[in-house]
C-alpha positions as CSV (number, residue, x, y, z in Angstrom):
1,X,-2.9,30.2,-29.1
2,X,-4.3,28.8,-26.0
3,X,-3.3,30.5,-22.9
4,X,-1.5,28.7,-20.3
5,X,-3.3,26.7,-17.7
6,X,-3.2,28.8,-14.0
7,X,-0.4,27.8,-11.6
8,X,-1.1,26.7,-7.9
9,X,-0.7,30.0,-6.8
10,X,-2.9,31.3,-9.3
11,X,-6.0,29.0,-8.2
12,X,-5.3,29.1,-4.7
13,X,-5.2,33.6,-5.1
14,X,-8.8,32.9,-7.3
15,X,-10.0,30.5,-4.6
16,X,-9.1,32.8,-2.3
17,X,-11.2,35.9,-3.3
18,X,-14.3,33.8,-3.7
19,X,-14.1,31.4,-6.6
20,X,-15.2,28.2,-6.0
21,X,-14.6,26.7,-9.2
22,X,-10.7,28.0,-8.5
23,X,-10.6,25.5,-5.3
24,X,-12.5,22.6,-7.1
25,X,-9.4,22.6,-9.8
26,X,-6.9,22.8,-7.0
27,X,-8.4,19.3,-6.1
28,X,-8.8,18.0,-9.6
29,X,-5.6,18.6,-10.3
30,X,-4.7,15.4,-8.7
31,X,-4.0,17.3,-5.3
32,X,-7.0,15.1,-3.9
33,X,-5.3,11.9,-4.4
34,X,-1.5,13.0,-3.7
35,X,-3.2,14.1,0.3
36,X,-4.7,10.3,0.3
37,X,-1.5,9.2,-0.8
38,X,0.7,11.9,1.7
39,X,-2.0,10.9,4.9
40,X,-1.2,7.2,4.3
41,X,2.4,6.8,3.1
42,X,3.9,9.5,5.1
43,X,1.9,10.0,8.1
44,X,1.0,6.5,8.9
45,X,-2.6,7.7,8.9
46,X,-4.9,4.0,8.3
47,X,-5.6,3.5,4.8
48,X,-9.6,3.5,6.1
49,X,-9.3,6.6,7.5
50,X,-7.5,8.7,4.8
51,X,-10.0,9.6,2.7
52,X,-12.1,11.0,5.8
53,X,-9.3,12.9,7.2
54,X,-8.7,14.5,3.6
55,X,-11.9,15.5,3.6
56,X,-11.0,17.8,6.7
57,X,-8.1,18.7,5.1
58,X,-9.6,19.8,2.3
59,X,-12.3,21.7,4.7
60,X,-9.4,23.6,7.1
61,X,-7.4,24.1,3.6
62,X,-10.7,25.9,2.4
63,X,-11.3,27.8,5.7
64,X,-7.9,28.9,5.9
65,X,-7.4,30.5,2.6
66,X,-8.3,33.9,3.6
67,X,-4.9,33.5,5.6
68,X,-3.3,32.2,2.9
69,X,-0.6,34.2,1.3
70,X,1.0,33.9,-2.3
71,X,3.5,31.4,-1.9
72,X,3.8,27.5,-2.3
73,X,0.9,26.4,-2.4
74,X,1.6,22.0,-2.1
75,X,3.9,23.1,0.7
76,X,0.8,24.9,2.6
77,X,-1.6,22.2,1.9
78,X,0.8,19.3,3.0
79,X,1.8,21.1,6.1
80,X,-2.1,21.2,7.1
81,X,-2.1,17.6,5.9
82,X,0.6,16.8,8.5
83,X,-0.9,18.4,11.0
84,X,-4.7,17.0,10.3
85,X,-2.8,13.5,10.5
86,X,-1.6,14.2,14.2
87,X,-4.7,15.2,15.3
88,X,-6.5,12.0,13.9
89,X,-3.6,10.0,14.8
90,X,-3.8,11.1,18.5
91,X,-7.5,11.1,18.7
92,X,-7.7,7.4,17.0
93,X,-4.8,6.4,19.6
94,X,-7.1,8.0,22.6
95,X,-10.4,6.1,21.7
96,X,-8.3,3.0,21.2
97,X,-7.1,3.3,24.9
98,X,-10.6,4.3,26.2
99,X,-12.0,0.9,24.4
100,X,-9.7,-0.9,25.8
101,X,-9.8,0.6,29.2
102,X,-14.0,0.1,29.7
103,X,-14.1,-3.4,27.7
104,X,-12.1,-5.1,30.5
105,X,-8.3,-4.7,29.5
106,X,-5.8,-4.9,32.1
107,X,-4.2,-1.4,32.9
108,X,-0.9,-2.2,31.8
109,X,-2.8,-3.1,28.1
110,X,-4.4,0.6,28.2
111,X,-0.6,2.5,29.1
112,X,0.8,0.7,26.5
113,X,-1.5,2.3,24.2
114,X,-1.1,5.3,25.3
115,X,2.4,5.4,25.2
116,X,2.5,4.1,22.0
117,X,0.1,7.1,21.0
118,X,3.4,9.5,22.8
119,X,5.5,7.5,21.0
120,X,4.1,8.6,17.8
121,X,3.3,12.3,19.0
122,X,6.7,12.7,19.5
123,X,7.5,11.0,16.3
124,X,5.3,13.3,13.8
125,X,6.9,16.4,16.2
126,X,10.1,15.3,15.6
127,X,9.6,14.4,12.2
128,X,8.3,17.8,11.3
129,X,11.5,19.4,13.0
130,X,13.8,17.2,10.6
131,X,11.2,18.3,7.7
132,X,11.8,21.8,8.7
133,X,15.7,21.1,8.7
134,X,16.2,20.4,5.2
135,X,17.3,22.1,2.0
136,X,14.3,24.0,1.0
137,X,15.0,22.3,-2.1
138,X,15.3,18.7,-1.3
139,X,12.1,19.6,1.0
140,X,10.0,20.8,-1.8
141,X,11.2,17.7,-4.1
142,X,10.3,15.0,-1.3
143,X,7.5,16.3,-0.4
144,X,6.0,16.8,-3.9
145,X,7.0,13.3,-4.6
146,X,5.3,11.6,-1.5
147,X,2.3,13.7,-2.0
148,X,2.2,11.5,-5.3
149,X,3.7,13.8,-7.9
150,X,5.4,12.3,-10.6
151,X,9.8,13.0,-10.9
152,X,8.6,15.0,-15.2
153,X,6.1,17.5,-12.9
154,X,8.5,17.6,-9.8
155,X,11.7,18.7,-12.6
156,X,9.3,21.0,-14.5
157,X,8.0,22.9,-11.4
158,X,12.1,23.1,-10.5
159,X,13.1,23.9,-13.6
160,X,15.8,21.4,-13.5
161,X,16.3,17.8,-15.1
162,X,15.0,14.7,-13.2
163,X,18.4,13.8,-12.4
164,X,18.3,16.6,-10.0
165,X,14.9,15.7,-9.2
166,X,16.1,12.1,-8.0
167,X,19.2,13.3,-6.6
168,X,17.0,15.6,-4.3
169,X,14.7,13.5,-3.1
170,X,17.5,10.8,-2.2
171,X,19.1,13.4,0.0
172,X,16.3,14.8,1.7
173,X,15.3,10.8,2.3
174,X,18.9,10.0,3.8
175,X,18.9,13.6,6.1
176,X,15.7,12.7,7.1
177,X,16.7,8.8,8.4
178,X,19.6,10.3,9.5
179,X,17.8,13.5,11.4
180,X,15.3,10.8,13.2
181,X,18.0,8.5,14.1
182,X,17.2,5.6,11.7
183,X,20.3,5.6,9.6
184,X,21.5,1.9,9.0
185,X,24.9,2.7,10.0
């Protein structure tokens, strides 16, 4: 009988103490994609520029593991992914304004843009307070799912039925409209 493949945690602890081949299957595993996917959907990150900031967060993820401790590892990952996307997302914002500002824009062209970059600052802040908010639960679910994984993996990981899954992820969408202020009502 075959043994089971390695969890997450598993990798990540082997990747960890020195195994590089450990780290490689973390991204084959379809994490690479599911960061692309998180960077762009979620974060608002340009679809040009994902796969270059996923490189760095790949790069922080692998710097960082000696930090690391056994826990969830997609929850660790995405939260470096969130964070990578707010430092792109203000640096791209900043050399946007600066272009403007020396190619001859008007001043009032350049503070848009950089209130717009603000704008968004405060956005991913707040958005990571609301994230922070939830059901661990309905957290783990919608993050899982906008990091691309599919509602079987999501229920299998839970250990519940994709019902639950579905129900989870619905909730944690409708707190999080509601925790930003974008509720339809």
């Amino acid at each position: 009988m075959a043994s089971p493949d390695p969890t997450d945690e598993e990798l990540a602890s082997h990747a960890r103490d020195g195994s590089p081949d450990a780290f490689n299957e973390l991204v084959q595993r379809g994490y690479g994609r599911r960061v692309i996917a998180f960077l762009t959907k979620t974060c608002g990150v340009p679809a040009g520029d994902a796969d270059d900031v996923a490189q760095e967060v790949w790069l922080k993820a692998f710097r960082a593991l000696s930090t690391w401790r056994p826990h969830n590892f997609r929850s660790w990952l995405f939260k470096i992914a969130r964070n990578a996307a707010r430092d792109h997302l203000t640096q791209f914002n900043r050399r946007r304004a600066e272009s403007l500002d020396t190619s001859g824009a008007e001043p009032q062209t350049a503070s848009q843009d950089v209130g717009r970059e603000a704008e968004i600052r405060d956005q991913l802040t707040r958005l990571d307070g609301c994230l922070k908010k939830l059901n661990p639960d309905f957290r783990s679910a919608f993050e899982g799912h906008t990091g691309g994984r599919k509602y079987e993996e999501l229920a299998e990981g839970a250990g519940v039925p994709i019902d639950t899954i579905k129900t989870r992820i619905y909730r944690a969408r409708t707190a999080l409209r509601k925790c930003m202020g974008m509720d339809e009502e």
